[in-house]
C-alpha positions as CSV (number, residue, x, y, z in Angstrom):
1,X,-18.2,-32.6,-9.9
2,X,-16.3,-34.8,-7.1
3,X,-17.9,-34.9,-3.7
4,X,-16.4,-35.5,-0.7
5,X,-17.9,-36.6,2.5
6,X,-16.6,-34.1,4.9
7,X,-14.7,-36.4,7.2
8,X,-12.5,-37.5,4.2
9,X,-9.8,-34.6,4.7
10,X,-9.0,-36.2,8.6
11,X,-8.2,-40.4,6.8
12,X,-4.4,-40.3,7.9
13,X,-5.2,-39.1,11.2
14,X,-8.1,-41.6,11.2
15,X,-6.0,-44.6,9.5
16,X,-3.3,-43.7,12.4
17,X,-5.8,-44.1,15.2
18,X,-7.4,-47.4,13.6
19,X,-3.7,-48.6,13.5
20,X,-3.2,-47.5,17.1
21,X,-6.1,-48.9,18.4
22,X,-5.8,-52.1,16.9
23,X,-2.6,-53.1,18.4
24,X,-4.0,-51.9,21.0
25,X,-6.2,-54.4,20.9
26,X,-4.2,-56.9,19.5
27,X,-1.5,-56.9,22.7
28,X,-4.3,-57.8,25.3
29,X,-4.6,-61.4,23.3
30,X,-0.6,-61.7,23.8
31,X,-1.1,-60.5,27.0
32,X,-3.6,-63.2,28.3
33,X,-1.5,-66.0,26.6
34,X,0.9,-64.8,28.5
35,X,0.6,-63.3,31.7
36,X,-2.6,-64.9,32.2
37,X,-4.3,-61.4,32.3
38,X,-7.2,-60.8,31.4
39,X,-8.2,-64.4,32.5
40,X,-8.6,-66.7,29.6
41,X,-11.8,-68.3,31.5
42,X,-10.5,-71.7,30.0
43,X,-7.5,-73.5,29.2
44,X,-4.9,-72.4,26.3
45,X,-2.4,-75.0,25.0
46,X,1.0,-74.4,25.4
47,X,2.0,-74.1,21.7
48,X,-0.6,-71.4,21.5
49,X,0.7,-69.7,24.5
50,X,4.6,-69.8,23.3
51,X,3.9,-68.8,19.8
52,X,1.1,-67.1,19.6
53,X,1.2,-64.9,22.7
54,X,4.9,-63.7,21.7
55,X,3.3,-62.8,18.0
56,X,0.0,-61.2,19.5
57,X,1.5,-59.0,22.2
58,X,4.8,-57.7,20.6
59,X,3.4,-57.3,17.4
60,X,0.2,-55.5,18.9
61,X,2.7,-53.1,20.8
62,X,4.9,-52.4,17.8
63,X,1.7,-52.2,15.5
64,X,0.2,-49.7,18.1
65,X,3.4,-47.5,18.6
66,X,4.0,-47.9,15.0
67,X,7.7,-49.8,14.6
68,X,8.8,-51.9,11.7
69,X,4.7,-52.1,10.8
70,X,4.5,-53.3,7.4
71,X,6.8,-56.4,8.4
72,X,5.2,-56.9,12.1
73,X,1.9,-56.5,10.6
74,X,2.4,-58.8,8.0
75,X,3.4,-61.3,10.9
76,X,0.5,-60.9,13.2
77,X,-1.9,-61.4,9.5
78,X,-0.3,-64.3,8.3
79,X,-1.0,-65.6,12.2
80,X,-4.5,-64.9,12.2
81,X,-4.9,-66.3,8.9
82,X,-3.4,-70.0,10.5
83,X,-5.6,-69.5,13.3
84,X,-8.6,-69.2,11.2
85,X,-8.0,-72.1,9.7
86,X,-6.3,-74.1,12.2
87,X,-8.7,-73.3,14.8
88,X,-12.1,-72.3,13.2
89,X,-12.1,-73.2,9.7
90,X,-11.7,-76.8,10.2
91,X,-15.5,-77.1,11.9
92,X,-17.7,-75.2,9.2
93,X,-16.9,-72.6,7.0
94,X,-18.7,-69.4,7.4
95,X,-17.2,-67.2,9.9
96,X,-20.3,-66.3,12.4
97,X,-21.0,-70.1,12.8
98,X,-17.5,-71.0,13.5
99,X,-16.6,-68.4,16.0
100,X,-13.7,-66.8,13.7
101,X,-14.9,-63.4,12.7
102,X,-11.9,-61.7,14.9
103,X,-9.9,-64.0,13.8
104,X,-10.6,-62.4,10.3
105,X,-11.3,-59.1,10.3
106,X,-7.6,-59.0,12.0
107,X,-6.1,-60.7,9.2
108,X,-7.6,-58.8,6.7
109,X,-6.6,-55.6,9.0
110,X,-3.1,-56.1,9.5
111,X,-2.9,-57.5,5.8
112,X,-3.9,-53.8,5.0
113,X,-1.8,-52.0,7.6
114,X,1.2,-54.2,5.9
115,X,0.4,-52.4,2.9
116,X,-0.1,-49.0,3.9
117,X,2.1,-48.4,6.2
118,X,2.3,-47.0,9.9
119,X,1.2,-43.4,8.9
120,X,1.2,-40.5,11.5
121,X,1.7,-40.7,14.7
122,X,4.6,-43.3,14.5
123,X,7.9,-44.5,15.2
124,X,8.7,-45.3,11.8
125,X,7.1,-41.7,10.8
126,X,9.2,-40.0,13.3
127,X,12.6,-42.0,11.5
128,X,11.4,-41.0,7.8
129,X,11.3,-37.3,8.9
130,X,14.6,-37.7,10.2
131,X,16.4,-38.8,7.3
């Protein structure tokens, strides 16, 4: 007999709103490297600001509205996964000592949004129907 936890028939509609809401997310890191807004509350290095900023909000925007995903979000992973290591890694190891869970778990995220797909409630959804 196969069970199924009632909330399983809704998954695309919920994998489209965790994709949504993650670039979502995602565009307010571009968007203090930069604009500056939300404040940092201390100083980013220009590199980060020129590369990283660029990846994090365009790629949060187009992961959100669902464009080109599997190839933006495979951008934005592969940037999280230099920051980890880059950044945190270097110190210690484990992620909650280090400070690089977020940098992580979006990684790991957009590594699996790469895979799957936008989904509903996307551009690139919209352009399959279409053709």
């Amino acid at each position: 007999m196969k069970t199924t936890m009632f909330i399983s028939k809704y998954e695309t509609q919920i994998y489209a709103i965790l994709r949504i809401v993650a670039g979502f997310l995602f565009l307010w890191h571009g968007s203090q490297k930069l604009f500056g807004f939300p404040p940092a509350g201390h100083e980013i290095p220009s590199y980060i600001m020129f590369i990283a900023g660029p990846i994090e909000f365009f790629g949060g925007l187009l992961v959100m509205i669902g464009l080109w995903t599997r190839w933006v979000a495979f951008i934005c992973s592969g940037e999280m996964a230099y920051a980890y290591w880059t950044v945190h890694g270097t110190h210690i190891l484990l992620p909650f000592l280090n400070g690089g869970e977020l940098a992580i778990i979006y990684c790991f995220l957009f590594l699996f949004i790469s895979a799957r797909g936008s989904g509903e409630f996307s551009i690139d959804h919209l352009m399959e129907k279409k053709s």
